[in-house]
N, C-alpha and C positions, 0 to 999 in steps of 0.2 A: 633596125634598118634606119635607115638618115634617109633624109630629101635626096631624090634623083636617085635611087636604088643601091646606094652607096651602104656597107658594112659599117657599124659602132663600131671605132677601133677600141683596143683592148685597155682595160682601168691602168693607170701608172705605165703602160707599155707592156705591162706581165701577159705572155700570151694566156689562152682560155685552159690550155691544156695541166697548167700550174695548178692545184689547189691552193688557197688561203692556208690553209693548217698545215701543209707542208713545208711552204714558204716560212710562217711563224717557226716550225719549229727547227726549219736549218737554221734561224737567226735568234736560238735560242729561248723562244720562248713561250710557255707553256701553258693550256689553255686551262681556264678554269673548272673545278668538278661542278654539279650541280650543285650540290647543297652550297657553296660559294656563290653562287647567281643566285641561287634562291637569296640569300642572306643581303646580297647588294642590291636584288631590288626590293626587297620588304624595309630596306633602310633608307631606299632611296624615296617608298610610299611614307615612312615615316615623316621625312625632313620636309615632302611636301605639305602633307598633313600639316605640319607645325607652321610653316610657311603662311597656311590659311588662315589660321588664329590667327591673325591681325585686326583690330578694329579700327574700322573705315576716322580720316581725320576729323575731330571736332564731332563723333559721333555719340560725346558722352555714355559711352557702353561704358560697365564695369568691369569688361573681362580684361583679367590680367593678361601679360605674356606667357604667363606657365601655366595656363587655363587650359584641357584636352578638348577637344572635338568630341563631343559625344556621340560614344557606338562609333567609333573608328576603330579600323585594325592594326594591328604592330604584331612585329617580332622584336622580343627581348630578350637578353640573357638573363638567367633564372636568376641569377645575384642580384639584379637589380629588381627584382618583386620580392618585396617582404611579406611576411604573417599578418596579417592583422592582428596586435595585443589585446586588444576586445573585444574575441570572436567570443558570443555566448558561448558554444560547444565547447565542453572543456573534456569529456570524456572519448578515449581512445577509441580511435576505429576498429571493430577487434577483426573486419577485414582485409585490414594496412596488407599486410604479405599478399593476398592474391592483387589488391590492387597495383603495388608495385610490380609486380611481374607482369600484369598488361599493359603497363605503359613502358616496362622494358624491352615487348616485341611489339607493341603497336603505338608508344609516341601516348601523349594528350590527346584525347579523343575528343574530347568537350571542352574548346579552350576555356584558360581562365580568365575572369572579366576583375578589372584591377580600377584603381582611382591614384589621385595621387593629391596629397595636403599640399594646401595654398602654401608657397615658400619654399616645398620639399624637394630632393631631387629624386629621390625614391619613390615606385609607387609599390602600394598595398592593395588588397586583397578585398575587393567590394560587393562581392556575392558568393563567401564560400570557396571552394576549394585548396583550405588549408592543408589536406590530406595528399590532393595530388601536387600541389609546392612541393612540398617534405620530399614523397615518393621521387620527384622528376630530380632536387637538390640531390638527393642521396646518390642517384646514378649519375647524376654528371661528376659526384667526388670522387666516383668508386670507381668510376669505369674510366672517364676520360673523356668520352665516346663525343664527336660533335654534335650528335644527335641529340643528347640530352643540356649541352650548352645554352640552348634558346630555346623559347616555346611562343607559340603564337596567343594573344590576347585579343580581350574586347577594350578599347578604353571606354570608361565612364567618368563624365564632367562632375567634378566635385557640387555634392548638394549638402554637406552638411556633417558630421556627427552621425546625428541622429538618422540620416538616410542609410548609410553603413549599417550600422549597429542591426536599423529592419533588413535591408538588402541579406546580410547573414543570418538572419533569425528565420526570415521568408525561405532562404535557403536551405539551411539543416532543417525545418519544419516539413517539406516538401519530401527530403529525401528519409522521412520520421526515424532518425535516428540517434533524438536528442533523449535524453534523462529528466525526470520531472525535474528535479533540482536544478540542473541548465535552462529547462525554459523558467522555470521561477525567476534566476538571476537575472536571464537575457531580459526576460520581459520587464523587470522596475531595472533596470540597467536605461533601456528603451526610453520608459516614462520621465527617470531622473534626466536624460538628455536632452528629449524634447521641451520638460519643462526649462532648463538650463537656457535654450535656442530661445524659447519663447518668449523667457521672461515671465513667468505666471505659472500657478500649483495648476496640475490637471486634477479633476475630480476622476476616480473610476469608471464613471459612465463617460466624458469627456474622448477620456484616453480609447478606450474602446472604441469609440466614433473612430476616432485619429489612425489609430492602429487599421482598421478593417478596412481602408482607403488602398492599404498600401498590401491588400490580400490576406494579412494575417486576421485568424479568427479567434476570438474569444469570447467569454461571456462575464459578468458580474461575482460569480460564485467564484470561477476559477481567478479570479486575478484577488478576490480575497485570500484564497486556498494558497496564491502565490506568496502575498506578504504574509499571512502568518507562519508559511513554513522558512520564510528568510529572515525574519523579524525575527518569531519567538525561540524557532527548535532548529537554530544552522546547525547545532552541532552534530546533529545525527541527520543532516540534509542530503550528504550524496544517499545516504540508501533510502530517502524515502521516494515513496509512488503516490498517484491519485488516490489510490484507495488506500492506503495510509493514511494519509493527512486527512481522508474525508472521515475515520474512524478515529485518528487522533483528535483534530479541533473542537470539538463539540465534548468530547469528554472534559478534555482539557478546559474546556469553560464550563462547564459544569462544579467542576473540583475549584476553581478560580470563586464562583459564586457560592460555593462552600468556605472558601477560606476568608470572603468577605462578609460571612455572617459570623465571622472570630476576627472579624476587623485587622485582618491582614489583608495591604493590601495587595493591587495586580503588579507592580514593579517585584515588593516583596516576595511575593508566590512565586513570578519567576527566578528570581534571585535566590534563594531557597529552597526551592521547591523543584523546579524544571529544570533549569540551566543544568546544576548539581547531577542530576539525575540523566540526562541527554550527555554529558561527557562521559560518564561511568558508560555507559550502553556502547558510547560511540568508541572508550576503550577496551571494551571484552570482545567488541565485532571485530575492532584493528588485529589486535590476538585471537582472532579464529576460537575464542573460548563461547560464544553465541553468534548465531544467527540474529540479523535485525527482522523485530516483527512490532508490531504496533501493540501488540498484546503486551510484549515482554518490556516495553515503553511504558506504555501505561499502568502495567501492575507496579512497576515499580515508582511511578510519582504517587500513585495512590497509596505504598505505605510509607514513602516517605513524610506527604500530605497527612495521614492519619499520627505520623510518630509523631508531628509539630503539632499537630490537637491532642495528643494524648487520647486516641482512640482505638478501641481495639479493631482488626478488618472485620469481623462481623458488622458491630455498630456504626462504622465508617461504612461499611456495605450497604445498611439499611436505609441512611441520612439520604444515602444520593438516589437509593431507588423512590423514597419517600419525595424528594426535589423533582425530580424526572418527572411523576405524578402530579404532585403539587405543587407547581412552580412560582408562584405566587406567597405559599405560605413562610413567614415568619421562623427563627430558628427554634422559637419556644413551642409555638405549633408542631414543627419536627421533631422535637425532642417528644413532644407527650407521646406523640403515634410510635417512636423509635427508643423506647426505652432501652437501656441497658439489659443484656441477659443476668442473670443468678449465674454463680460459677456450677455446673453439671458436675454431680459427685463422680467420680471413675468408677465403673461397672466391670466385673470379675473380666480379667484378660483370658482366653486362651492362648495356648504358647502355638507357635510359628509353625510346628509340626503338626498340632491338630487341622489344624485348618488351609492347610496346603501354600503357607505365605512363604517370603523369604524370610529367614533370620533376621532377626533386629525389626524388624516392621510387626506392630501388634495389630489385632484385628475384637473387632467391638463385639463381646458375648451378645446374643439376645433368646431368651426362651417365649414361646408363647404363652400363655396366660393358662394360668390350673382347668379352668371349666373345660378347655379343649385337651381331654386325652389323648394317650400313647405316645408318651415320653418314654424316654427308654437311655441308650448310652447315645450319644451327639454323633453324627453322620451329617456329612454334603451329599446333596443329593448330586447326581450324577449331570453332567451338560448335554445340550439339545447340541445338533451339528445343524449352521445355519438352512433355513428351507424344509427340516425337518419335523415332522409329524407326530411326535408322540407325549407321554409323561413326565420324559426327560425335560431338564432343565437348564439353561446354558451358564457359563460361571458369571459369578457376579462381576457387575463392575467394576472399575477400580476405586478403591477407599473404604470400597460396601465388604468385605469378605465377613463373613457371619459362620456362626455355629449354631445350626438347629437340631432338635430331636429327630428323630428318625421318623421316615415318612409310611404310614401306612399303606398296605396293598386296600387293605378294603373301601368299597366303596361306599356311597353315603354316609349317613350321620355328623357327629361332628369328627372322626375320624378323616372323613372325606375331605370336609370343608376345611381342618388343619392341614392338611397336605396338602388343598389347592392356596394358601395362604402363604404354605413355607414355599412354595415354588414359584410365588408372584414377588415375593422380597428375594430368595435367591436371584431368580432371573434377569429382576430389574436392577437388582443391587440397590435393594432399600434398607438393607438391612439396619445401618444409622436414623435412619428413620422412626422403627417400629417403638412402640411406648404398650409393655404388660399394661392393661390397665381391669382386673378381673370385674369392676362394678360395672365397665360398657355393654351393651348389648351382644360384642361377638367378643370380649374378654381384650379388646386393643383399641391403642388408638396410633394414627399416625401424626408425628410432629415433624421436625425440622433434620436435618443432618446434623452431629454434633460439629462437624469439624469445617462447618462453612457452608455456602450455597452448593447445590446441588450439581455435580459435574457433568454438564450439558453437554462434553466436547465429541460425545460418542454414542449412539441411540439414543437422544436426545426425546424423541418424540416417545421412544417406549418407555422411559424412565416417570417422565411426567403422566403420561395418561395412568400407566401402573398405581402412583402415588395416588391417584386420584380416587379409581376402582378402588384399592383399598379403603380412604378415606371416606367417602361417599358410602362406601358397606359398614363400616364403622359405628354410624350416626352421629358423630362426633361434630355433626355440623347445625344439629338440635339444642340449644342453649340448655334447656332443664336438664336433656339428656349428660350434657356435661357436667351441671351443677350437681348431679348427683354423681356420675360416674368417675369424675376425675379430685384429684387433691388440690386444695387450694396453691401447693407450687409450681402447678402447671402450664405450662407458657401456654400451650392450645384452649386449654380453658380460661387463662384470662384472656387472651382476645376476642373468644367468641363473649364472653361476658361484659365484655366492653364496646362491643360489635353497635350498640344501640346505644353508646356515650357520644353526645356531642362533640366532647375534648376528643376524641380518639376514636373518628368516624373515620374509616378507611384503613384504618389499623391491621384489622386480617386481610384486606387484599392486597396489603403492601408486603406482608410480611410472608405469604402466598409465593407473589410475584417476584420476589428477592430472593427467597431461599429454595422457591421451587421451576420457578421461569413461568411464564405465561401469562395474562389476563383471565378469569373466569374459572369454568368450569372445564379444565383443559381433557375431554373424552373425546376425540372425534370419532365417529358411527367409522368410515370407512379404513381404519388403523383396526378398531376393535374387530370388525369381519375379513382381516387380512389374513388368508388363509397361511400365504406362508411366514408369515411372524409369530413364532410359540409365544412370548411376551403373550401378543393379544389373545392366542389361543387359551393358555390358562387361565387368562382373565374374563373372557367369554365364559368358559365353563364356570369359574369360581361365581359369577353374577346368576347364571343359570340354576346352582346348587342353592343359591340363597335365596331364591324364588320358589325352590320345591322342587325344579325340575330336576332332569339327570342328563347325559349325553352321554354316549357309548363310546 
């Protein structure tokens, strides 16, 4: 209404009764869809935006013209946001399909936040989201659709390099679903940049300050863990893990300080030694011919490390268990405690049929000694079913399969006591173990495995406490007892005879701890009264029968 009660006459003379959009479209023309308004004012927020970036006259600022407003919004077309080429993450989403199909019916849910280099017209990628680029690029080639033409952003004001590089490491870190070996790279990827920005070498501890500023956390260990698995072993680096490298490095320098006591040195080691050996591993994994394990890693530098000393795996087995021990000592020192073995005569085979092997695989004869009767034709005694309660005894381990005389029913005597003997070597599969020796006190003694340390990988604990029980019954651990019991070319009896030599103190618990695992006196009380483990069960009784007693 106007002054003196007078009607607003009508816009242009069009009465009211007209709508706007019918008018537009008898004069041909046509109104815009939404997603076209949307698009003209997110370009028109842009232009303003940019407009702002201006620095005030004579205000000696440094900002460029092509400098963004930081944490401002935009809409872009996906062409114009690139990848970032130095994204640490290098390994594949193996989510990518379901996450493309969310953003095929619901869009970008989480925009992405982008930067753009001093000079460039393009921006990149400043916090991640390589994964949904890719996904939204693929549907706008495939489909056409408008909808995946543009996505909305964060801009972030260029800080650097090295702001990048964290920004995406901070990123895939969050959502943990990087690879050791990505964060290994990302991380001295990181360090080479900032030092690059700064002008000056960051120390380890330095960088770590620097880093946890910016939310990323680390500690000292792991960022050594980092460059020795980029530095020494890249070539088997995409499959390794934390606890690889924490089981690799330390051997790995162990065998390094072996090779530097034959005056080879750490360049050489790895140049011969590692390198060589990480390509072959990392070609049989490419070929699906092995799995990567840190074992199948290091068994294999270690005989290549022994072929270049000319050492046999036993005596190479011994060196490094003797260093581990005595780290400190001299290689002359090592060598007294780590002598060479004798070559072991070969002891009658039984064939593959006696004793329940495969073909082609031979298995080690052993009889017990003359003073314990009822010998008779070679018999296995029958397997325990695990949990189970009785005489029975379960098959041997692997490597151990053995031939012993037939087990008596009767009980006590030394009947008894040979039965409860043959079903502690059965059971444990000691049978490479056992040494005739008719001058000892119970007619044996136990030594070493012929064919290497003792395989740990399976009852581990019943294997050794077994070894023990027998040895300890023995008395093989009495010096005079030995000196008269055993022959002078016996490995067991020269270390216990040597057990009290200056030169060669520590020599049987090295050779103990190598060939049988353990430290001490490896018996523990609650293993031996575990009701359901026959191992112990036998072994209980066998200790009780040589005390005099009996059990029912």
């Amino acid at each position: 209404m106007m002054a003196g009660g007078k009607k607003k006459p009508p816009l242009m003379n069009i009465p009211n009764s007209i709508k706007m959009v019918d008018l537009a479209a008898k004069h041909g023309f046509t109104p815009k869809s939404d997603s076209e308004k949307r698009t003209v004012r997110e370009r028109l927020k842009l232009e303003v935006s940019n407009s702002l970036n201006v620095p005030a006259p004579n205000s000696g600022s440094g900002l460029k013209h092509d400098t963004e407003v930081d944490d401002s919004w935009a809409s872009l077309p996906v062409t114009a946001v690139h990848f970032y080429e130095r994204n640490p993450r290098k390994a594949n989403n193996e989510a990518y399909a379901e996450l493309k199909e969310s953003i095929r019916v619901n869009g970008i849910l989480q925009p992405l936040t982008v930067t753009k280099r001093p000079g460039e017209t393009h921006y990149i990628l400043y916090a991640g989201g390589n994964t949904r680029l890719q996904a939204i690029r693929e549907l706008w080639e495939e489909t056409g659709d408008p909808m995946f033409r543009e996505t909305r952003v964060i801009i972030k004001a260029w800080r650097g390099e090295a702001s990048v590089l964290l920004a995406h490491m901070a990123e895939n870190t969050q959502r943990n679903d990087m690879t050791f070996w990505d964060r290994a790279n990302g991380t001295l990827e990181i360090k080479r940049q900032m030092e690059e920005e700064g002008g000056k070498t960051l120390s380890h501890r330095e960088f770590e300050a620097e880093i946890k500023k910016f939310g990323l956390q680390t500690d000292l260990r792991t960022l050594s863990m980092y460059r020795f698995a980029v530095e020494k072993i890249a070539d088997v680096g995409p499959w390794l893990s934390g606890l690889a490298v924490r089981a690799i490095q330390p051997r790995l320098n162990l065998l390094l300080k072996l090779a530097n006591h034959h005056d080879i040195e750490e360049s050489a080691f790895y140049a011969e030694v590692v390198t060589p050996t990480a390509k072959t591993i990392a070609g049989m994994v490419l070929e699906d011919s092995h799995a990567f394990t840190a074992d199948l890693f290091l068994g294999r530098c270690e005989a290549n490390l022994s072929a270049r000393l000319e050492l046999n795996g036993r005596d190479m087995g011994k060196l490094l268990t003797a260093m581990e021990r005595f780290p400190d000592m001299t290689l002359e020192g090592l060598q007294r405690i780590c002598k060479p073995q004798c070559p072991v005569e070969p002891q009658t085979q039984s064939t593959a049929e006696s004793v329940g092997q495969e073909p082609g695989k031979s298995s080690q004869s052993i009889a017990l000694a003359p003073r314990l009767p009822g010998t008779a034709t070679p018999s296995i005694p029958a397997a325990t079913e695990p949990g189970e309660r009785s005489q029975k005894v379960s098959s041997p381990a692997p490597h151990s399969t053995v031939s012993l005389p037939p087990i008596s029913t009767e009980s006590g005597g030394p009947d008894r006591l040979m039965t409860l003997i043959q079903q502690v070597l059965v059971s444990a599969g000691l049978g490479s173990c056992y040494e005739p020796a008719p001058d000892m006190p119970m007619g044996y003694c136990m030594g070493f495995p012929k064919d290497g340390p003792l395989d740990l990988k399976e009852n581990a604990q019943s294997r050794q406490a077994a070894w023990w029980v027998l040895a300890m019954a023995s008395g093989q651990f009495e010096a005079d007892v030995c000196r008269s019991g055993l022959d002078d070319p016996n490995e067991w009896r020269t270390l216990i005879l040597e057990e009290g030599s200056q030169e060669t103190l520590g020599g049987l618990e090295l050779a103990i701890q190598h060939n049988i695992g353990g430290q001490g006196e490896f018996l523990p009380i609650p293993w031996l009264l575990n009701p359901d483990n026959p191992i112990a069960g036998v072994c209980l009784e066998l200790l009780s029968v040589i005390r005099g007693g009996t059990r029912s």
